[in-house]
C-alpha positions as CSV (number, residue, x, y, z in Angstrom):
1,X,-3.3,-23.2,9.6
2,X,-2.0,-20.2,7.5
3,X,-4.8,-18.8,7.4
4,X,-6.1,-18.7,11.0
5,X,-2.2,-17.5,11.5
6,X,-2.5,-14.9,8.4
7,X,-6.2,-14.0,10.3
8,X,-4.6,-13.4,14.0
9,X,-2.0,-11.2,12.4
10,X,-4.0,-8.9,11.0
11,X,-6.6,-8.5,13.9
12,X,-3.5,-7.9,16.2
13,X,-2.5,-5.0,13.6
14,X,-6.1,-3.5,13.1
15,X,-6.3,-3.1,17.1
16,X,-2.9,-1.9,17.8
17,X,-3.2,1.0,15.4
18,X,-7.2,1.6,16.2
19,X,-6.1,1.8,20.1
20,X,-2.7,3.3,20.1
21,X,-2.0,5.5,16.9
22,X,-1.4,9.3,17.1
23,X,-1.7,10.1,13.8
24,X,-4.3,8.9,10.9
25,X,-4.7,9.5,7.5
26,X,-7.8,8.0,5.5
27,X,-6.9,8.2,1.2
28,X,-9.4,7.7,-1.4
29,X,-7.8,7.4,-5.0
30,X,-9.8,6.7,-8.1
31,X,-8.4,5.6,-11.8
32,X,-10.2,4.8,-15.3
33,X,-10.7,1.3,-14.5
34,X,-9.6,1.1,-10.3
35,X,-10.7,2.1,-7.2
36,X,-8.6,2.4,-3.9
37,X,-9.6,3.4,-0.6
38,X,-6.8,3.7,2.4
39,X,-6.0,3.8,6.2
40,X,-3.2,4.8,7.8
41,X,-2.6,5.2,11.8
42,X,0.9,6.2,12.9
43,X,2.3,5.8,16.3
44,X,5.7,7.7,17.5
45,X,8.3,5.8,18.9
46,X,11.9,7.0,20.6
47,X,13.5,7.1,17.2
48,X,11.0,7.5,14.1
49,X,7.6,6.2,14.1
50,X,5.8,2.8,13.7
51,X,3.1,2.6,10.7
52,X,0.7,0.5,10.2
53,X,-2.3,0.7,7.5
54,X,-4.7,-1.2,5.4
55,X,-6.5,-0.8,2.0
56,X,-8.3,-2.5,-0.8
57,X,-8.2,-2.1,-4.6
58,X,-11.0,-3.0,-6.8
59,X,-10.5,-3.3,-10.6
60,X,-13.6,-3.9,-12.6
61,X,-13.5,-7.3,-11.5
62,X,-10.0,-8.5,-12.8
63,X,-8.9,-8.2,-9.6
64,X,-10.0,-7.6,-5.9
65,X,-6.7,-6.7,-3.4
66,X,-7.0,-6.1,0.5
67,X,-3.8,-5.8,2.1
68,X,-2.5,-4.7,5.8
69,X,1.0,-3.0,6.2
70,X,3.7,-2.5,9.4
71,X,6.3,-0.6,9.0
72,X,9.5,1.1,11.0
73,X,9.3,5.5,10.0
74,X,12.6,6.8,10.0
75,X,14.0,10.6,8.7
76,X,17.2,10.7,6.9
77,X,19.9,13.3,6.7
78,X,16.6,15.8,6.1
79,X,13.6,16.0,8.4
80,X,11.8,16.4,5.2
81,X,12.6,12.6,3.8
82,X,11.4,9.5,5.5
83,X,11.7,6.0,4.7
84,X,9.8,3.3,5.5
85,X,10.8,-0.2,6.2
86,X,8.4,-3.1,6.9
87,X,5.9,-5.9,5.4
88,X,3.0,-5.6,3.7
89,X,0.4,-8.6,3.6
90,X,-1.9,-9.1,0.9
91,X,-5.1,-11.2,0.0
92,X,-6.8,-11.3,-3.3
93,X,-9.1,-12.4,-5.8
94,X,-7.7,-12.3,-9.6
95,X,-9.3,-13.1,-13.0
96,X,-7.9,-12.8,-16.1
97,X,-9.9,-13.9,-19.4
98,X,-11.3,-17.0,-18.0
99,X,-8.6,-17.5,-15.3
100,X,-9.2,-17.3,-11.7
101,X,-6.8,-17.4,-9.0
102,X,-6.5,-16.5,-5.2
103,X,-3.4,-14.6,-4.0
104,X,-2.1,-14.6,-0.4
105,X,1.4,-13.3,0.3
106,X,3.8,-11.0,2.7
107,X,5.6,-8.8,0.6
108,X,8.5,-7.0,1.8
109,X,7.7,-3.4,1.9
110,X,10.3,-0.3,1.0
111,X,8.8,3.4,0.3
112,X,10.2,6.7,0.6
113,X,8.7,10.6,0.9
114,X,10.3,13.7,0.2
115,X,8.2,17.2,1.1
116,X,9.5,20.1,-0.9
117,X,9.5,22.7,1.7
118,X,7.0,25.8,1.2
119,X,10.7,27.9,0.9
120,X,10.3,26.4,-2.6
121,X,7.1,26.1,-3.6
122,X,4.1,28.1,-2.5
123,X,1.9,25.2,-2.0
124,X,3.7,21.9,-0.4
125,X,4.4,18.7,-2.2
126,X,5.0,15.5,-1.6
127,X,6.8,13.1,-3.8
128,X,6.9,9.4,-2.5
129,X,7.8,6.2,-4.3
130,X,7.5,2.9,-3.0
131,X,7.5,-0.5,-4.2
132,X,6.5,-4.2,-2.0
133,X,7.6,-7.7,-3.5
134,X,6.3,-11.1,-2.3
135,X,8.9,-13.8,-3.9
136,X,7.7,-17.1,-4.3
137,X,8.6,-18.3,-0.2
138,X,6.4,-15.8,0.8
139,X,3.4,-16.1,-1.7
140,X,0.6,-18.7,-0.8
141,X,-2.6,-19.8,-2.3
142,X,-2.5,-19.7,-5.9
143,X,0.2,-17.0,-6.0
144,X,3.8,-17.4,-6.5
145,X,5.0,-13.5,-6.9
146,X,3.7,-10.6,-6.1
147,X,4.5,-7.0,-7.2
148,X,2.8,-3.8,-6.8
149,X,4.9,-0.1,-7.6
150,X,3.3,3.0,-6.4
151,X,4.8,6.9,-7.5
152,X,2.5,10.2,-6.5
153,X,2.5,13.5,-6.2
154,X,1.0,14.9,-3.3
155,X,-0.3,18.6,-3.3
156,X,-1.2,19.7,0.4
157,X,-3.7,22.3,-0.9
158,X,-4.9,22.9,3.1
159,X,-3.6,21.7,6.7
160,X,-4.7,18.5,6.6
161,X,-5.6,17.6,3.1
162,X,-3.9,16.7,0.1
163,X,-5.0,16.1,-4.0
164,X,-2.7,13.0,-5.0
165,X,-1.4,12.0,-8.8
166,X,0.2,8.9,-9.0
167,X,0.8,6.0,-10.9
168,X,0.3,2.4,-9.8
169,X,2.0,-0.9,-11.2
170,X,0.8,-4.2,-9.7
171,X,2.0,-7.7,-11.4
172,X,1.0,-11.3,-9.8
173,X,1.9,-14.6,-10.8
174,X,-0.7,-17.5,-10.3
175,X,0.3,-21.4,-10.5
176,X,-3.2,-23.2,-10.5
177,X,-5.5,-25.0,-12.7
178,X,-4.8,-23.4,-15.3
179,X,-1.2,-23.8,-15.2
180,X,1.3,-20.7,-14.7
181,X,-0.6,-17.7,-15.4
182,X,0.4,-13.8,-15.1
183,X,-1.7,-10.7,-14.0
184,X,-0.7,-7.2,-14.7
185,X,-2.4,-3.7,-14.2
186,X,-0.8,-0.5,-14.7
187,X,-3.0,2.8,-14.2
188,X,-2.7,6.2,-13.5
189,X,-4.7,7.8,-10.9
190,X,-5.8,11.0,-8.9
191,X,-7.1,10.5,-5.5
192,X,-7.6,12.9,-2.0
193,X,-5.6,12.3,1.3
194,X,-7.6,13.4,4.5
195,X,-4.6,13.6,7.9
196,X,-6.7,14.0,11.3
Protein backbone atom coordinates (compact mmCIF):
# COMPACT_ATOMS: atom_id res chain seq x y z
CA UNK A 1 0.00 0.00 0.00
CA UNK A 2 2.97 2.37 0.47
CA UNK A 3 4.16 1.81 -2.36
CA UNK A 4 1.20 2.36 -4.77
CA UNK A 5 0.85 5.63 -2.32
CA UNK A 6 4.77 6.48 -2.61
CA UNK A 7 4.04 5.74 -6.71
CA UNK A 8 0.88 8.18 -7.03
CA UNK A 9 2.86 10.83 -5.29
CA UNK A 10 5.50 11.01 -7.35
CA UNK A 11 3.51 10.87 -10.78
CA UNK A 12 1.37 13.76 -9.36
CA UNK A 13 4.82 15.64 -8.89
CA UNK A 14 6.48 14.69 -12.32
CA UNK A 15 3.21 16.08 -14.08
CA UNK A 16 2.63 19.11 -12.16
CA UNK A 17 6.16 20.47 -12.79
CA UNK A 18 6.30 18.91 -16.61
CA UNK A 19 2.85 20.93 -17.28
CA UNK A 20 3.03 23.96 -15.12
CA UNK A 21 6.67 25.10 -14.33
CA UNK A 22 8.17 28.37 -15.63
CA UNK A 23 11.50 27.79 -14.97
CA UNK A 24 13.89 24.54 -15.46
CA UNK A 25 17.21 23.75 -14.75
CA UNK A 26 18.73 20.20 -15.90
CA UNK A 27 22.40 19.50 -13.62
CA UNK A 28 24.86 16.92 -14.45
CA UNK A 29 27.59 16.45 -11.66
CA UNK A 30 30.25 13.84 -11.87
CA UNK A 31 32.78 12.61 -8.82
CA UNK A 32 35.68 9.90 -8.65
CA UNK A 33 33.46 7.22 -7.75
CA UNK A 34 29.58 9.00 -8.42
CA UNK A 35 27.50 10.12 -10.89
CA UNK A 36 24.39 12.55 -10.49
CA UNK A 37 22.17 13.78 -13.03
CA UNK A 38 19.25 16.53 -11.97
CA UNK A 39 15.88 18.20 -12.80
CA UNK A 40 14.49 21.08 -11.61
CA UNK A 41 11.06 22.92 -12.73
CA UNK A 42 10.07 26.06 -10.77
CA UNK A 43 6.73 27.57 -10.72
CA UNK A 44 6.01 31.23 -9.25
CA UNK A 45 3.57 31.64 -6.81
CA UNK A 46 2.04 35.11 -5.05
CA UNK A 47 4.81 35.07 -2.53
CA UNK A 48 8.13 32.98 -3.55
CA UNK A 49 8.07 30.12 -5.77
CA UNK A 50 7.07 26.35 -5.58
CA UNK A 51 10.01 23.77 -6.54
CA UNK A 52 9.81 20.70 -7.45
CA UNK A 53 12.74 18.27 -8.92
CA UNK A 54 14.02 14.85 -9.28
CA UNK A 55 17.51 13.09 -9.60
CA UNK A 56 19.39 9.86 -9.31
CA UNK A 57 22.92 9.13 -7.96
CA UNK A 58 24.85 6.15 -9.01
CA UNK A 59 27.95 5.01 -7.05
CA UNK A 60 29.85 2.20 -8.54
CA UNK A 61 27.30 -0.02 -7.36
CA UNK A 62 27.35 0.62 -3.60
CA UNK A 63 24.49 2.48 -3.96
CA UNK A 64 21.73 3.41 -6.56
CA UNK A 65 19.54 6.80 -5.13
CA UNK A 66 16.41 8.22 -7.13
CA UNK A 67 14.64 10.81 -5.33
CA UNK A 68 11.72 13.52 -6.12
CA UNK A 69 11.64 16.95 -4.12
CA UNK A 70 8.63 19.77 -3.31
CA UNK A 71 9.51 22.58 -1.98
CA UNK A 72 8.05 26.26 -0.81
CA UNK A 73 11.06 29.28 -2.49
CA UNK A 74 11.08 32.13 -0.40
CA UNK A 75 13.75 35.37 -0.46
CA UNK A 76 14.90 36.64 2.78
CA UNK A 77 15.92 40.10 3.90
CA UNK A 78 18.11 40.03 0.35
CA UNK A 79 16.65 39.25 -3.05
CA UNK A 80 19.87 37.50 -3.47
CA UNK A 81 19.28 34.61 -0.67
CA UNK A 82 16.52 32.13 -0.85
CA UNK A 83 15.48 29.32 1.22
CA UNK A 84 13.83 26.45 0.57
CA UNK A 85 11.47 24.49 2.68
CA UNK A 86 9.90 21.16 1.74
CA UNK A 87 10.24 17.15 1.39
CA UNK A 88 12.34 15.22 -0.44
CA UNK A 89 11.46 11.47 -1.16
CA UNK A 90 13.95 8.93 -1.84
CA UNK A 91 14.14 5.24 -3.11
CA UNK A 92 17.26 3.18 -3.26
CA UNK A 93 19.34 0.29 -3.77
CA UNK A 94 22.41 0.01 -1.17
CA UNK A 95 25.27 -2.60 -0.90
CA UNK A 96 27.96 -2.58 1.32
CA UNK A 97 30.65 -5.58 1.40
CA UNK A 98 28.19 -8.28 1.10
CA UNK A 99 25.18 -6.29 2.49
CA UNK A 100 22.18 -5.39 0.59
CA UNK A 101 19.42 -3.26 1.59
CA UNK A 102 16.53 -1.20 0.01
CA UNK A 103 15.82 2.36 1.21
CA UNK A 104 12.54 4.15 0.92
CA UNK A 105 12.00 7.39 3.00
CA UNK A 106 10.62 11.23 3.00
CA UNK A 107 13.21 13.25 4.28
CA UNK A 108 12.47 16.64 5.40
CA UNK A 109 14.17 18.99 3.09
CA UNK A 110 16.02 22.51 4.26
CA UNK A 111 18.60 24.28 1.66
CA UNK A 112 19.57 27.72 1.21
CA UNK A 113 21.37 30.01 -1.83
CA UNK A 114 23.20 33.08 -1.64
CA UNK A 115 24.42 34.90 -5.19
CA UNK A 116 27.25 37.21 -4.66
CA UNK A 117 26.19 39.99 -6.83
CA UNK A 118 28.39 40.82 -10.01
CA UNK A 119 29.10 44.42 -7.78
CA UNK A 120 31.51 41.96 -6.15
CA UNK A 121 32.71 39.60 -8.30
CA UNK A 122 33.20 39.86 -12.01
CA UNK A 123 31.70 36.53 -12.71
CA UNK A 124 28.52 35.51 -10.38
CA UNK A 125 28.50 32.86 -7.79
CA UNK A 126 26.45 30.97 -6.05
CA UNK A 127 26.97 29.42 -2.75
CA UNK A 128 24.13 26.95 -1.50
CA UNK A 129 24.08 24.43 1.31
CA UNK A 130 21.44 22.15 2.08
CA UNK A 131 20.85 19.21 4.01
CA UNK A 132 17.43 16.47 3.96
CA UNK A 133 16.90 13.94 6.96
CA UNK A 134 14.52 10.98 6.91
CA UNK A 135 14.29 9.79 10.87
CA UNK A 136 13.31 6.54 11.47
CA UNK A 137 9.02 7.41 11.21
CA UNK A 138 9.60 8.39 7.92
CA UNK A 139 12.16 5.66 6.55
CA UNK A 140 10.51 2.39 5.10
CA UNK A 141 11.81 -0.69 3.47
CA UNK A 142 15.02 -1.68 4.88
CA UNK A 143 15.95 1.89 6.02
CA UNK A 144 15.67 3.43 9.22
CA UNK A 145 17.60 6.97 8.74
CA UNK A 146 18.46 8.76 6.04
CA UNK A 147 20.93 11.60 5.48
CA UNK A 148 22.35 13.25 2.61
CA UNK A 149 24.41 17.03 2.95
CA UNK A 150 25.03 18.87 -0.14
CA UNK A 151 27.60 22.41 -0.25
CA UNK A 152 28.67 23.93 -3.95
CA UNK A 153 29.89 26.56 -5.50
CA UNK A 154 28.22 27.70 -8.39
CA UNK A 155 30.19 29.83 -11.12
CA UNK A 156 27.60 31.26 -13.75
CA UNK A 157 30.28 31.54 -16.49
CA UNK A 158 27.24 32.59 -19.19
CA UNK A 159 23.38 33.40 -18.94
CA UNK A 160 22.09 30.37 -18.40
CA UNK A 161 24.96 28.09 -17.40
CA UNK A 162 26.86 27.36 -14.46
CA UNK A 163 30.29 25.05 -13.54
CA UNK A 164 29.36 23.63 -9.96
CA UNK A 165 32.07 22.44 -7.03
CA UNK A 166 30.54 20.89 -4.35
CA UNK A 167 30.78 18.31 -1.83
CA UNK A 168 28.20 15.70 -1.04
CA UNK A 169 27.67 13.63 2.29
CA UNK A 170 25.01 10.87 2.27
CA UNK A 171 24.64 8.37 5.42
CA UNK A 172 21.79 5.54 5.55
CA UNK A 173 21.00 3.16 8.10
CA UNK A 174 19.63 -0.31 7.12
CA UNK A 175 17.86 -2.80 9.71
CA UNK A 176 17.50 -6.13 7.64
CA UNK A 177 18.90 -9.55 7.36
CA UNK A 178 21.90 -8.73 8.21
CA UNK A 179 21.02 -6.97 11.31
CA UNK A 180 21.64 -3.01 11.74
CA UNK A 181 23.96 -2.00 9.18
CA UNK A 182 25.36 1.65 8.15
CA UNK A 183 26.13 3.15 4.65
CA UNK A 184 28.19 6.19 4.22
CA UNK A 185 29.64 8.17 1.08
CA UNK A 186 31.32 11.31 1.13
CA UNK A 187 32.75 12.74 -2.28
CA UNK A 188 33.64 15.74 -3.82
CA UNK A 189 32.49 16.70 -7.13
CA UNK A 190 32.34 19.18 -10.16
CA UNK A 191 29.32 19.16 -12.28
CA UNK A 192 27.46 21.73 -15.06
CA UNK A 193 24.04 23.41 -14.43
CA UNK A 194 22.07 24.16 -17.76
CA UNK A 195 18.71 27.03 -16.63
CA UNK A 196 16.26 27.22 -19.81
Amino acid sequence: MKMVIGQIVFITIIMSSVSFASIYDLEVNASHSALEARFNATLPLEQGFLTTGMGAIYSDDDYKIADVKLALVNEILLPELRFNLGFKGVLGDIEKDYKHGDLMAIGLLFSGKYTIPETISTIPIGVSAGFSLAPDPLCFLDSNRYLEVRTSLDFCIVKNGAIILGYRYIKVRLDDNYGQWEMSDGTLFVGYQLRY
